[in-house]
C-alpha positions in Angstrom: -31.6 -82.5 73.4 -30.7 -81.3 70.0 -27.7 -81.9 68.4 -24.8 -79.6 68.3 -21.3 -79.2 67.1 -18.7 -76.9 68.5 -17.2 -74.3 65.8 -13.4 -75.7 66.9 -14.9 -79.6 66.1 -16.6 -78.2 63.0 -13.2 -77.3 61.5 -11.8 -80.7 62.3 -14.1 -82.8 61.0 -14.1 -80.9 57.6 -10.4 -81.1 57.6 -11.3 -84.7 58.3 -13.9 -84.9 55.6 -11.7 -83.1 52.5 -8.6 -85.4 53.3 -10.6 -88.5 53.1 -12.8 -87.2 49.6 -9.1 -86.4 48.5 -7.9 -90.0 49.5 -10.4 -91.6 48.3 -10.6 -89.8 45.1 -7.1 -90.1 44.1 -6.7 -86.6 44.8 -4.5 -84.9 47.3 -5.5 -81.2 48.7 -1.9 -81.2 50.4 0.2 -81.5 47.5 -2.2 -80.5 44.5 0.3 -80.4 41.9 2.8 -83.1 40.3 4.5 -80.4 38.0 8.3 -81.5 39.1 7.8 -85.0 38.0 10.0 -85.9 35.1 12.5 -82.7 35.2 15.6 -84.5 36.6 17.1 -83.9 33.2 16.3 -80.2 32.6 17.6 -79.6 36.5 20.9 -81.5 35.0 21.0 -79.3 32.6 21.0 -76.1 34.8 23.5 -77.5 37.6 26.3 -78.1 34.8 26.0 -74.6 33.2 29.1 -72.7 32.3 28.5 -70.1 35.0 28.6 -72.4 37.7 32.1 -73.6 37.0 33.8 -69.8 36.6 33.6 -68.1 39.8 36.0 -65.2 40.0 40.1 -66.1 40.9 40.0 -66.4 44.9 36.7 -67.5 45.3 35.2 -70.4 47.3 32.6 -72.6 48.8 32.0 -71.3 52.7 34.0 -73.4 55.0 30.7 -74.3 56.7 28.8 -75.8 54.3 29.2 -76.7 50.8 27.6 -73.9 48.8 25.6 -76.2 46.1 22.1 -76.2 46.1 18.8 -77.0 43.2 15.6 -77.7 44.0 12.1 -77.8 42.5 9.3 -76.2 43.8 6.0 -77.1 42.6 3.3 -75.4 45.0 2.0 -72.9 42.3 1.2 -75.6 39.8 4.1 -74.3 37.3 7.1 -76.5 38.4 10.2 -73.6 39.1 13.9 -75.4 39.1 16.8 -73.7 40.3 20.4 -74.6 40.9 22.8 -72.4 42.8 26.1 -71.3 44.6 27.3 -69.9 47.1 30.6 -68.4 47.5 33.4 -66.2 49.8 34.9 -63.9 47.8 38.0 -61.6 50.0 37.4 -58.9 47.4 34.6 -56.1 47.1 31.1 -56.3 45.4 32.1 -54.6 42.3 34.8 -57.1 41.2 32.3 -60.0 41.6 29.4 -57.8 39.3 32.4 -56.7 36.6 33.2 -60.9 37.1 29.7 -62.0 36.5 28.5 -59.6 33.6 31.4 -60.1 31.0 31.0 -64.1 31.6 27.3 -64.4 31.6 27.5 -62.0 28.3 30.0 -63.7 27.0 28.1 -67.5 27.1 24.9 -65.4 25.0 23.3 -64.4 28.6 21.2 -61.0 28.0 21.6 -58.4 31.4 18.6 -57.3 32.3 18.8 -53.9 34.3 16.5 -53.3 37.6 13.6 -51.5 37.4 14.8 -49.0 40.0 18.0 -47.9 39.2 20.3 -47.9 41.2 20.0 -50.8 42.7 22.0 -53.0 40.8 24.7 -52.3 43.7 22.7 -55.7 45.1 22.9 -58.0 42.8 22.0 -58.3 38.6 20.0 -60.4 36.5 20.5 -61.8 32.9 18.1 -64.0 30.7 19.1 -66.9 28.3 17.3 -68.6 26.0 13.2 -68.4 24.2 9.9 -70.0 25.2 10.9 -73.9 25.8 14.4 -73.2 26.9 14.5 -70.0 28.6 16.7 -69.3 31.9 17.0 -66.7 34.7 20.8 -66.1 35.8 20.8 -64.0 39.2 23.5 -62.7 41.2 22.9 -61.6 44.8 24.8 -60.5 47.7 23.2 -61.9 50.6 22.6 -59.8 53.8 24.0 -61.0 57.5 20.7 -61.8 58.6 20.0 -64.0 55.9 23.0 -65.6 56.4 22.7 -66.6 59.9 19.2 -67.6 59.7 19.7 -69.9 57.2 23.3 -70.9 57.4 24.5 -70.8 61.0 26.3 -67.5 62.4 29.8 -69.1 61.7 28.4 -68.4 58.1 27.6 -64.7 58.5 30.9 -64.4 60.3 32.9 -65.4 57.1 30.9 -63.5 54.8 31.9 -60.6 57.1 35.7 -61.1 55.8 34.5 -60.3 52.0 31.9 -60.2 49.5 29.6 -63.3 49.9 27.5 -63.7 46.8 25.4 -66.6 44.9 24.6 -67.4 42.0 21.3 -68.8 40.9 19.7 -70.1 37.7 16.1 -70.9 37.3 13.5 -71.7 35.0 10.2 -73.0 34.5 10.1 -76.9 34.1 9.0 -76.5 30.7 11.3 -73.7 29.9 8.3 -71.1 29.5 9.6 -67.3 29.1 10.7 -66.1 32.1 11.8 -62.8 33.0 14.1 -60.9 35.8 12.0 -58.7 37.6 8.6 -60.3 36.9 
């Protein structure tokens, strides 16, 4: 009887095969890229800026969670570190834009206007900084959706009672030039 392998059994034992070369190797297929190692000082850097600590008068954190959150994602092979805020505000869009643009262009942020006008109405964008110590500053009104998906419905339903926005700075791990809408 001649020997024969399912298609389904095929697939597992290649998966099988690759993890093992990978193991074996010193290589690992499931997280290919090391690129965050050694940033904890550059995400520092971007969790104490200026903007983070000059929300406008009558903002807050959401009662239900805290509002603070950085990461670093690694999964494209060029290490991406962001920090961020989120914030209740009882007043309208427009105050929290005005807010935003004269700080961030007042600490030597540059605003850089959406492609498609008009829609600046949800959210902007300002760079900082040349290659080595560039920086992304976004501002984004977050839709209900969003907001209940990721943060709970008791989330949503506070945003509901203003303007919930965030603020988020990124850059590349190295500081690379980075752009708004690229």
């Amino acid at each position: 009887m001649p020997f024969r392998i399912r298609p389904r059994r095929a697939a597992a034992l290649l998966l099988s095969a690759v993890l093992v070369a990978g193991g074996l190797s010193g290589c690992s297929f499931l997280t290919p890229f090391k690129t965050c190692e050694g940033t904890e000082a550059r995400m520092k850097e971007l969790e104490s800026l200026p903007l983070f600590a000059s929300p406008p008068p009558g903002a807050s954190a959401p009662r239900t969670f805290d509002g603070a959150f950085s990461e670093c994602a690694d999964d494209s092979g060029d290490a991406w570190l962001s920090a961020g805020r989120t914030y209740v505000y009882p007043g309208t869009r427009q105050e929290v834009l005005d807010h935003y643009r004269k700080a961030a262009e007042a600490d030597g942020w540059r605003f850089e206007p959406e492609p498609m006008p008009g829609q600046e109405r949800f959210g902007s964008c300002f760079t900082k900084g040349e290659d080595g110590q560039a920086k992304v500053f976004a501002l984004s009104f977050p839709p209900a959706h969003f907001l209940t998906e990721f943060y709970g419905p008791e989330a949503a339903a506070e945003f509901a009672t203003g303007s919930g926005f965030e603020i988020t700075v990124g850059s590349e791990a190295d500081g690379a030039t980075t752009s708004c809408w690229s």
